[in-house]
N, C-alpha and C positions, 0 to 999 in steps of 0.2 A: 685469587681469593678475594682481592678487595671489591670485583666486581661481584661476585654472590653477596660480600655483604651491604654492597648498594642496593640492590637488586631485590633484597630479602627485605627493604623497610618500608614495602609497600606494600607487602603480603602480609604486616606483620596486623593480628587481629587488631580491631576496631577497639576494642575495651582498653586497650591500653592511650587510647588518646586520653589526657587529660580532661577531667570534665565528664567521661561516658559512663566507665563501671560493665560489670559484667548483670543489671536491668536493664539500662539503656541501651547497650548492644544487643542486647535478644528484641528491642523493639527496634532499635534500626536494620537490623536483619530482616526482619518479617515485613517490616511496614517501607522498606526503601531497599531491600535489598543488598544494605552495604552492611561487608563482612570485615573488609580490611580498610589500612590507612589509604591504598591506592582508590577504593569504592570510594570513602568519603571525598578524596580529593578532587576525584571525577564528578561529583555531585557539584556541578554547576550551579551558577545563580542563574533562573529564565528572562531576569530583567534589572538593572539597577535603577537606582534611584538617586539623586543630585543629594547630598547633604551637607554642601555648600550654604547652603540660603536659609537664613531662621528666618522665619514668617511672624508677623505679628496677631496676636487672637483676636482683633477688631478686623483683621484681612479675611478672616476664615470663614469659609461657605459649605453647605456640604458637597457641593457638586465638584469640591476640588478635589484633585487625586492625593495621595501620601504627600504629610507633611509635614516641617521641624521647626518644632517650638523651644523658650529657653525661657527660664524664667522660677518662678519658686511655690512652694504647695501651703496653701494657708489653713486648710484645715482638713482632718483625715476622719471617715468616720463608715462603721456597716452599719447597712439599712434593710430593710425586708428582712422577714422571715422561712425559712424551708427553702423551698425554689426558688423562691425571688429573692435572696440573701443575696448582697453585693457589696462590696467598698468602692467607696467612692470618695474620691481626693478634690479638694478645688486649686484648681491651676490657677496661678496668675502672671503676667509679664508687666504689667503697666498701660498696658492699653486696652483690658478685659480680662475678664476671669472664661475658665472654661472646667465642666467635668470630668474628670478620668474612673471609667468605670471596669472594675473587674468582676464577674460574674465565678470564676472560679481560683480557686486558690487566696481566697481573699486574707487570710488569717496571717499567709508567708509573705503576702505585698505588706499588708498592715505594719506588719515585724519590721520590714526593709524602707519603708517611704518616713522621709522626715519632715517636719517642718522647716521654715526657715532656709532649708538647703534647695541649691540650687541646682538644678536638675534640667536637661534637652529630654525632651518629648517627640517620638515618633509614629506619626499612624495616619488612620484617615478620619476625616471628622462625619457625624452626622448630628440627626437633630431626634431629640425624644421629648414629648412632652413640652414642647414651644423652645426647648433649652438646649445649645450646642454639647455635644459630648465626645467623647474619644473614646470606644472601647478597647480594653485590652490593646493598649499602648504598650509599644518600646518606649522604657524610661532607664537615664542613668543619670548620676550624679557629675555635674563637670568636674573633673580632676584633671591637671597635667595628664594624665596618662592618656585617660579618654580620650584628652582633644588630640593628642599626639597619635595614638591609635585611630583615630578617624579617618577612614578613606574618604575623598572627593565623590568618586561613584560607591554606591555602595548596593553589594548581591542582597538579590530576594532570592529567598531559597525553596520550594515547592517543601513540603512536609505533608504530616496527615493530621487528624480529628485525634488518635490516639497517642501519636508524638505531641502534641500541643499541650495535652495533659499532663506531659512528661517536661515543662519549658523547652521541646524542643520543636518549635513554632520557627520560621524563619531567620527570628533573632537570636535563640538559640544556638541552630543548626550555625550559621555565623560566627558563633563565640566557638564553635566547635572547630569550624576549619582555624579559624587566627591561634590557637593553641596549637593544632598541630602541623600549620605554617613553621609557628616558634620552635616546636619541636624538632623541626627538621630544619631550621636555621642553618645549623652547620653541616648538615648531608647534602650534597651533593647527590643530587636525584639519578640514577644511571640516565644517560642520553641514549635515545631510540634510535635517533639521525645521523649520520653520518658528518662529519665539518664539512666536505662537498657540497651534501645536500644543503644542509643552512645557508653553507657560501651562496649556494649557485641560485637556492631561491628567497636570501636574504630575512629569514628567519632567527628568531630569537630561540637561547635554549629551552628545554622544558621545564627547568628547576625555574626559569624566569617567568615562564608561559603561566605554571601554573599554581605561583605569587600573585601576578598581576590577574590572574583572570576570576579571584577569590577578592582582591586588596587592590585595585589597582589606583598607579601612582596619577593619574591623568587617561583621558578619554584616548588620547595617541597610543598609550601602554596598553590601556584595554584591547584597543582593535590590533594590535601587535600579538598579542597573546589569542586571541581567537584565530586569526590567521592562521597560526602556528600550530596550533590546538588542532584544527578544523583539519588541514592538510594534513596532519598525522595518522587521522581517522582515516580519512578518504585514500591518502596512500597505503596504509598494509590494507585496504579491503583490494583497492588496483593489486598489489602485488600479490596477496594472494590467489587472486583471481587467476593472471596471468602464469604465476607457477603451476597452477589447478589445469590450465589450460594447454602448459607445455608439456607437464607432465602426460595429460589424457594422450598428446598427438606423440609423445615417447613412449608408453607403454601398454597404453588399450587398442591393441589389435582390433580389427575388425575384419566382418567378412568381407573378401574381394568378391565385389559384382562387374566382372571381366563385361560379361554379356550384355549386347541390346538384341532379345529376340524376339519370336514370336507374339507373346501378349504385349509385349510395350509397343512392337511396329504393325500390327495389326490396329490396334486402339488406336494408334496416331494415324494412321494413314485409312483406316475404313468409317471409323466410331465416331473422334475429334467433333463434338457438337458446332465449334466455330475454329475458328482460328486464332493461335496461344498469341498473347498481347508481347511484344520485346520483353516485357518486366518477365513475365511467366519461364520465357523461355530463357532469361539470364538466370533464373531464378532455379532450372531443370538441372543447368548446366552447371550451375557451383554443387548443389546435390548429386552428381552424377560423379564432379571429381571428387568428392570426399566419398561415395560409393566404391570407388575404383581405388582409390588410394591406400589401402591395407589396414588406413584406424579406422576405430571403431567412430561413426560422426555423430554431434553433439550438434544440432542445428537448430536453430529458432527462426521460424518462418511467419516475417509482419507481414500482414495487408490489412487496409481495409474493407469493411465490411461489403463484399460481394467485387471483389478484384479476383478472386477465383482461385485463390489458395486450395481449395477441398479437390482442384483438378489436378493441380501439381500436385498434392499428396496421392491422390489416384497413382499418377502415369509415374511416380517415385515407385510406390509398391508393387507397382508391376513389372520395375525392374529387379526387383528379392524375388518374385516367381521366376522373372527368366532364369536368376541364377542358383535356383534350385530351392528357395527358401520360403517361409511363409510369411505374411503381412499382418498386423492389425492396428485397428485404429480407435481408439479409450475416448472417448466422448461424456460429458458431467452429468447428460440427464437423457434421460430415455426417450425423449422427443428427439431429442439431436442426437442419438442413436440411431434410432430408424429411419429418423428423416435421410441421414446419411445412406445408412443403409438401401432405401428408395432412390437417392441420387447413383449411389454407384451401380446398382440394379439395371435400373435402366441408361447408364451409360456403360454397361458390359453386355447388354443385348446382343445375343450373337457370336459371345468369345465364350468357348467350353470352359469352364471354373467355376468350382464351387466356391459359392461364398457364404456368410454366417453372420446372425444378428445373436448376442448374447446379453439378458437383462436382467437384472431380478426378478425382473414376473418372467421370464422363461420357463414354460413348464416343463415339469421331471421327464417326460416323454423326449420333447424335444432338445431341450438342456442334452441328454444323455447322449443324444444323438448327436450332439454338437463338440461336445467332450471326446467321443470318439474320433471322428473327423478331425478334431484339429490335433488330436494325439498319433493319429495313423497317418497325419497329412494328405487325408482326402480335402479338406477344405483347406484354402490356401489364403483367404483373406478372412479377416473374423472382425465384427466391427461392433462395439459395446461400450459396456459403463466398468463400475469400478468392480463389476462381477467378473471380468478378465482379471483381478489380481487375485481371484480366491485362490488354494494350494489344489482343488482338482481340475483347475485349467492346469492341463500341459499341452505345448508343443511339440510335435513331430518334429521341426526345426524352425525357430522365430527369427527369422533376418532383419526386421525392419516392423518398427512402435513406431506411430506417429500418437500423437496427442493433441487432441484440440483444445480450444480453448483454454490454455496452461494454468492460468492462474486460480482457474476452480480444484485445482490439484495439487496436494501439498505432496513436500520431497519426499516422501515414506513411500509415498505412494506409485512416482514414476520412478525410484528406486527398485521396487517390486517387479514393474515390469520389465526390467532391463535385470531382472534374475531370472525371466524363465527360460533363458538358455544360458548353456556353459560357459560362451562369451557370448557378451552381451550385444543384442541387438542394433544395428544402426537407431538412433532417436532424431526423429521429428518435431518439434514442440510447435502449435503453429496458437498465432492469438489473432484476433481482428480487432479486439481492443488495442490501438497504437500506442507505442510504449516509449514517453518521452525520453529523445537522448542520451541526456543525464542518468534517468534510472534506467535504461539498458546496457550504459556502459558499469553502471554500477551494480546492478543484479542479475543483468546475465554479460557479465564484463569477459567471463570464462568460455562461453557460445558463440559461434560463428554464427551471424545474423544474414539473411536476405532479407530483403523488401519487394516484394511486391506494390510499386508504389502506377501503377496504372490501372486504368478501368475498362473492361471491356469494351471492344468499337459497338457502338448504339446507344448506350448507354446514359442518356439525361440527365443532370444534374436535378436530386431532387429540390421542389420547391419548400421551401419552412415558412409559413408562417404562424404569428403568435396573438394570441386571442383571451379575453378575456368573458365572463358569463355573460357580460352584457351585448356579444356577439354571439350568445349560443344560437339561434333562430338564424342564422346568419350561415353558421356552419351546419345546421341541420339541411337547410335548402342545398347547400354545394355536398354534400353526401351524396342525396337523391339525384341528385346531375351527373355524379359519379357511376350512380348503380344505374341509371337511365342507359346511360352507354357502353353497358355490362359491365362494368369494377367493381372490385369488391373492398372490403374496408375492414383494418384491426381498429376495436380501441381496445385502448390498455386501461388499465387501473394498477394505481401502486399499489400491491398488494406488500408490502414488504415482509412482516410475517405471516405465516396462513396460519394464526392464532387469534391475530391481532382483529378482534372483533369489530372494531368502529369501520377496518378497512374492509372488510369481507360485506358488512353492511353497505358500504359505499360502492363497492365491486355491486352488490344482490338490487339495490336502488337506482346503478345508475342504468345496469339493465333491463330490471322493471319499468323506466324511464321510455329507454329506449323501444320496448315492444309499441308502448303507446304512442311516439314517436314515426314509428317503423311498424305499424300493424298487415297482420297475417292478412288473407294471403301473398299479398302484396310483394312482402316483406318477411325473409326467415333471418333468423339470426342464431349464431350458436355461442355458444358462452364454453369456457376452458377455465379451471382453475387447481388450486392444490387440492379443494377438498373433492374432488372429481378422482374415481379406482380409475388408474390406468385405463385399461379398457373403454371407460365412459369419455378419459380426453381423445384417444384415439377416435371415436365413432366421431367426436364431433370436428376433429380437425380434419377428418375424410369428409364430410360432409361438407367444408368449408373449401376443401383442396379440388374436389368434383364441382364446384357451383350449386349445389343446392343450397344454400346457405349465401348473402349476400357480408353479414356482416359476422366480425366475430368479435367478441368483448371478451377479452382475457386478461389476467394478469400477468407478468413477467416470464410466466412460460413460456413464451414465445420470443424473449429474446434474441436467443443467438441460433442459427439454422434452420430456421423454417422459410421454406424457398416458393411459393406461390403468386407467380408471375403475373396473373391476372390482380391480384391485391395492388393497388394503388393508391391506398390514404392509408395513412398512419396519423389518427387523435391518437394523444396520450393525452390523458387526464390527471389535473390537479399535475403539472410534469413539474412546478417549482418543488418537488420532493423526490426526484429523479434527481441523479449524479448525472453529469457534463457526457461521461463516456457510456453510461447505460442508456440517456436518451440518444445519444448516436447511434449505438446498437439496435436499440427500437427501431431509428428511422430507416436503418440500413435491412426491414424487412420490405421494405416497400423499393421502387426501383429497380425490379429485377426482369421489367418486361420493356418491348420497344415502347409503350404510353408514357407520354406526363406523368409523374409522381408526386405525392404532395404527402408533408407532415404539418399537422396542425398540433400546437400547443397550449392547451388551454390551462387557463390559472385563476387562483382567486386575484381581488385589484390589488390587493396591499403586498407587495414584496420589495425582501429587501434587497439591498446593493448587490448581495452575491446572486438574488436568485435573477437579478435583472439582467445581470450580465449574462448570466450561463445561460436565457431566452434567447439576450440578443448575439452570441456566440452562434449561437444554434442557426438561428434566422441569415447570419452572415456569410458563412460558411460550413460546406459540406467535408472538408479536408480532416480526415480523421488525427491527424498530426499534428495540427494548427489545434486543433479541441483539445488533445493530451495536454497541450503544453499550455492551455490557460488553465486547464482541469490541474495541471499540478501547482500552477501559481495560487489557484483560489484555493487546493484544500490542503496541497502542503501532499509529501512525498506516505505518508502513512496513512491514508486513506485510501491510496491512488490503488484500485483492483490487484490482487495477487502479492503485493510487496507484505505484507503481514507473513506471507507464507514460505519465500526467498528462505528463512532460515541464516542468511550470510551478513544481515543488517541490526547494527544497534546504537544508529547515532545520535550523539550527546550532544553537540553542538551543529555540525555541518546542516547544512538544509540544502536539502537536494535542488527543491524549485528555486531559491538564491542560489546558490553556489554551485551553479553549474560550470561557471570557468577554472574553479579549484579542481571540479574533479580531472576536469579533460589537463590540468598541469599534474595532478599527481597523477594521472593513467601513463602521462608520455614521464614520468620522472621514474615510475616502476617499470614503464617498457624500456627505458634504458639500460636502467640494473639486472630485470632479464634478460634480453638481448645479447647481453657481454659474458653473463654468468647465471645459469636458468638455475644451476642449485645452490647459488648462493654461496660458493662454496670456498671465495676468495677472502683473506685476511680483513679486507675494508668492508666487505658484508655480512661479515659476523655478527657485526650488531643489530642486522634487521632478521639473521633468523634467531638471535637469541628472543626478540621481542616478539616474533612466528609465533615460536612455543609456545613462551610466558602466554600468549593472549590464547593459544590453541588448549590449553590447561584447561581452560572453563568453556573449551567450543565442542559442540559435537562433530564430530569425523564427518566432513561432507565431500571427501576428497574421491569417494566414488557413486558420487549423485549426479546428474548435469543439471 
C-alpha cells in the first residue's frame, strides 16, 4: 500500500501545488502541458544562471547577459498614458542609479515595491532613450529567508506570452517548483532504479536528482542530478525497445520462406546487372535468415545513397514469389514510384511476372485492373505510394513490404501495411539517409539493422566543390565542357514550400537565367516542379532521361531515386538553405555512371558558422555517416529527418548528439536485465515494470508497429 501512495503524489493534479489554483492550472495545462505534480517537476530549467555575483550599476552595459543587482528604490512613479502606461522605479546601489520598467501589471508592482527597502534585482539590461533600463525585472526584498532560499545556480524556466500575464514568467514558474519541492519535503519520491543499478552505475537517487536539478546545492550536484535524470530517460526507452523487440522474435510468427527458387536463381545467375559487392551480399544473407526463421522480420536496411539497397530489396522479394507469396514496395512520391518501378522493369527483362505501379493518378481503368491482380494474385510485385494502404487494395497473399525511404512515413502508416494480411508481412524499411549511431539505437533500438556500408566496384568518388556568385561565369564555362562531352546537368532550387512565392520566383528566374545562358538550339533544358500536373513532370523527366534535354532545373523532386547515369553535375543553388543530409541526397543523384562526377555548391558570400561548416563538411567528404553525425551535432537530434515521426521519443534532458555514451551505457544496462529476465518478471524488477506502465498510461500502444 505504501508504495501506491508514493507512487500517487506525482499524479496528483497541478492545482493543488501551492501558489497555482484551479486558473492557473487550466493555463498550465494548455500552454505547457503540465497536468500533474510529476509534469511540473519534469519541467526543467533550459539554462542556469550564477546568482553568486551582485554587479554593480556603473559595471552595466547592455551587451551583458542576465544580471544581479542589490541595492534600494528611491522613487516610484506611472508614466504614460493608454498603451504607453508603465511604472517605473529608480534603482540605486551607490555607484549609479538605473530604471526598472514594467509595462504591464503596473498597479500590483506599485502596491508591492517600497521605498527605502532593500531589494536584489534580476534581468537583463538595455538602453532607451540614451538611459540604462531593466524591463520587467526579477525583484525581491532581501530577507533571511531569501538569501537562505537562494540557490548558487539558478533554473531559467521556458514559459509563454500568456503565462507571463499570469506572473508565471520564469520566475514564477521557479516559485512554483521551490513550493512544491517543500511540499514534498517529507515524501520520499518512489524510486524507478533498482540499488544495483545506482550502485553499479554510481547514481544519486531521484527524490535527490530531482531537488538538485530545480535548487541545486553546487555545479558538482547539478551535473550529478542530470546524469541521473538523463540515463533514466535513455534507459526505459532502451528497455522498452528491447522487450518490443523480444517480445516481436517470441510471438510474431512469420511466414517460412524455406525456398531459393526459380525467380531468385534465375535473376542472380542470368539478370544480375554486375556483381553484389561483399556488403550487399552480407546484407542478403542476414535477410534471408530472418526469412527462414519462422518470425515474422523487422529490418532496417542503411546505405548510402547509390550502394544498391533497391537491388537487395529486389532479389529479397523475389524470395516471397519463390515461396508462394506476393511483394510490394511503398515509395513517398510518385517519381520514386515509377522510377522504381522502371528500375525493376528493366531489371526483370525476361523473367515471366507480373508486376504493378499504383498511384494516385492511376486511372479507374487501370487502378481496377491492378486491384484485381493483386486480389487474385496474378500480379505478384506491386510497387506504389501511400495509395497501397487504401482499404480496396487487397492481397491475394502479402509476404513481404519493403518501405523506402522510412522516415517520409509515419507509424500509422507502415502499420496499415503490415495489416493487409492475416499475419503480417516480412518488413523491409530501407533509408539512404544514414542514421547516426546514437539515434538508431535510440529509434529503431527494437530493429535488426544491416548496412550496406560499400560502393559499387567503378564507382568515383564524387568531386564537391563550393563557390560563391562571384564565381558564377566560372561555373557556367565548366557546364558547357560538361555537355561538350555529352553530360548532362541537375540544378536544383530550394523550393522548400510550393506556396512559398519568393522561392518559386527564384526557381521561374533562375531558369529564365539559364535559357539565356544555355540558348536554343544549342541548348534544351527542362524544368520539374510542384506546380507542374504529374503528367507534365513525367514528359519532362523522360525527356531529360532519353537526352533530348541537356540540363534540368528542378526543385527537390528529384531528391531521392532518380537514377540517370549520363547526369554528372549536380549545382544546388543558394545550398546554405539545404540541411547537411538533403544536400547529400542531392549529390548522391550524380555518380551513378563510370564518368567523373561533380557537385557544385553555390551560395550567397555572407554565411554563417553553421552554414560554413555544412559547405566545408560537404566539400570534405563524400561518407554519408561522417555527414549524419556532424548533421546531428550541428542541429541537435529533433530536426535530424524522420525522428519527429518515431512516435517512441520525448526527451527532457538527454541530447542525443551529446550523450551519446549514456545511451550506448543505458542500452547494455537494459540488455542485461532483458537478457536474464525478458518479462521482467523477477522480484528485483518489479520496479522497472511498475514504472513500464506508469509511463505506458500516457503512451500510445506501439507494441505492434516496427
Amino acid at each position: 500500500m505504501k508504495d501506491n501512495v508514493m507512487a500517487s503524489v506525482l499524479d496528483t493534479p497541478v492545482e493543488y501545488v501551492k501558489g497555482v489554483g484551479p486558473a492557473r492550472a487550466d493555463l498550465l495545462k494548455k500552454e505547457l502541458g503540465i497536468y500533474t505534480f510529476g509534469d511540473l517537476l519534469t519541467h526543467y530549467p533550459f539554462r542556469y544562471v550564477d546568482r553568486t555575483r551582485f554587479y554593480k550599476i556603473s559595471e552595466i552595459t547592455e551587451d551583458m547577459p542576465y544580471v544581479q543587482l542589490r541595492g534600494t528604490i528611491e522613487h516610484i512613479e506611472i508614466a504614460g498614458q493608454k498603451k504607453g502606461k508603465r511604472l517605473i522605479a529608480l534603482f540605486k546601489d551607490g555607484s549609479g542609479t538605473v530604471e526598472l520598467v514594467w509595462f504591464q501589471g503596473q498597479q500590483w508592482m506599485a502596491e508591492r515595491l517600497k521605498t527605502g527597502v532593500e531589494y536584489v534585482v534580476f534581468g537583463k539590461a538595455s538602453v532607451f532613450n540614451g538611459r540604462l533600463n531593466f524591463a520587467h525585472p526579477e525583484i525581491d526584498p532581501v530577507t533571511p529567508e531569501f538569501l537562505q532560499q537562494q540557490s548558487s545556480f539558478e533554473g531559467v524556466y521556458s514559459s509563454t506570452e500568456k503565462l507571463k500575464l499570469r506572473w508565471l514568467g520564469s520566475d514564477g514558474i521557479r516559485k512554483l517548483q521551490r513550493h512544491l519541492v517543500q511540499q514534498l519535503n517529507h515524501t520520499q519520491i518512489q524510486e524507478t532504479l533498482a540499488p544495483s543499478l545506482l550502485k553499479q552505475y554510481q547514481l544519486i537517487s531521484n527524490t535527490e536528482a530531482l531537488k538538485q536539478i530545480h535548487f541545486p546545492d553546487s555545479q558538482l550536484m547539478l551535473e550529478k542530478a542530470k546524469l541521473r535524470l538523463k540515463f533514466e530517460e535513455l534507459f526505459f526507452i532502451q528497455l522498452r525497445l528491447l522487450r518490443l523487440k523480444g517480445f516481436r522474435l517470441q510471438h510474431s510468427k512469420g511466414f517460412v520462406f524455406h525456398k531459393v527458387g526459380d525467380y531468385f536463381n534465375s535473376f542472380f545467375h542470368q539478370h544480375l546487372p554486375f556483381q553484389l559487392t561483399g556488403a550487399q551480399k552480407r546484407v542478403l544473407k542476414e535477410i534471408h535468415q530472418d526469412l527462414k526463421s519462422g518470425k515474422q522480420m523487422n529490418r532496417l536496411l542503411q546505405g548510402d545513397v547509390g550502394s544498391g539497397k533497391t537491388l537487395v530489396a529486389l532479389m529479397s522479394m523475389l524470395l516471397a514469389l519463390d515461396n508462394g507469396y506476393q511483394a510490394c514496395l511503398m515509395a513517398p512520391t510518385e517519381i520514386l514510384a515509377r522510377q522504381h518501378f522502371a528500375t525493376f522493369s528493366e531489371l526483370l527483362k525476361g523473367i515471366d511476372l507480373k508486376s504493378a505501379v499504383l498511384t494516385g493518378s492511376s486511372k479507374t481503368k487501370e487502378r481496377n485492373h491492378i486491384l484485381k491482380g493483386l486480389s487474385e494474385g496474378n500480379i505478384k510485385i506491386v510497387i506504389g505510394t501511400h495509395a497501397l494502404l487504401e482499404d480496396k487494395v487487397k492481397f491475394h497473399n502479402l509476404g513481404m513490404a519493403v518501405i523506402d525511404e522510412q522516415h517520409r512515413f509515419g507509424v500509422e502508416q507502415r502499420a496499415r501495411l503490415q495489416a493487409k494480411n492475416t499475419n503480417p508481412p516480412h518488413m523491409l524499411i530501407m533509408t539512404a539517409t544514414p542514421i547516426p549511431r546514437t539515434l538508431a539505437m535510440t529509434f529503431y533500438g527494437d530493429l535488426d539493422t544491416s548496412v550496406i556500408d560499400e560502393m559499387p566496384p567503378g564507382r568515383k568518388p564524387i568531386k564537391t566543390h563550393h563557390y560563391t556568385e562571384s564565381a558564377r561565369l566560372k561555373v557556367i564555362g565548366f557546364l558547357k565542357q560538361q555537355i561538350a562531352l555529352g553530360r548532362q546537368v541537375y540544378i536544383v532550387y530550394p523550393l522548400i514550400q510550393e506556396s512559398e512565392k519568393m522561392d518559386y520566383q527564384n526557381l521561374q528566374m533562375g531558369y529564365d537565367q539559364l535559357i539565356l545562358d544555355f540558348p536554343a538550339p544549342t541548348y534544351q533544358v527542362s524544368i520539374v516542379h510542384g506546380k507542374l500536373s504529374n503528367d507534365q513532370k513525367e514528359r519532362e523527366m523522360q525527356r531529360f532521361i532519353k537526352g533530348e534535354t541537356q540540363l534540368m532545373v528542378a526543385t527537390t523532386v528529384i531528391e531521392v531515386g532518380v537514377n540517370i547515369p549520363n547526369a554528372s553535375v549536380m549545382v544546388i543553388e543558394s545550398a546554405e538553405r539545404f540541411g547537411l543530409s538533403q544536400l547529400h541526397q542531392l549529390r548522391g543523384r550524380v555518380g551513378r555512371g563510370a564518368e567523373q562526377s561533380y557537385c557544385i555548391l553555390m551560395t550567397g558570400y555572407k554565411l554563417g558558422a553553421e552554414s560554413r561548416q555544412r559547405m566545408q563538411t560537404m566539400v570534405n567528404t563524400n561518407d554519408g555517416f561522417e555527414i549524419s553525425e556532424v548533421d546531428l551535432r550541428l542541429r541537435g537530434p529533433g530536426d535530424i529527418e524522420g525522428t519527429a515521426q518515431s512516435g517512441m521519443l520525448n526527451l527532457k534532458l538527454a541530447d542525443l548528439s551529446k550523450d551519446g555514451q549514456l545511451v550506448q551505457l543505458a542500452r547494455q544496462a537494459a540488455g542485461e536485465i532483458i537478457k536474464s529476465d525478458e518479462d521482467l518478471s523477477r522480484e528485483e524488477n518489479n520496479i522497472y515494470k511498475k514504472e513500464l506502465h506508469r509511463q505506458d498510461k500516457n503512451r500510445t500502444n506501439w507494441s505492434k508497429i516496427a
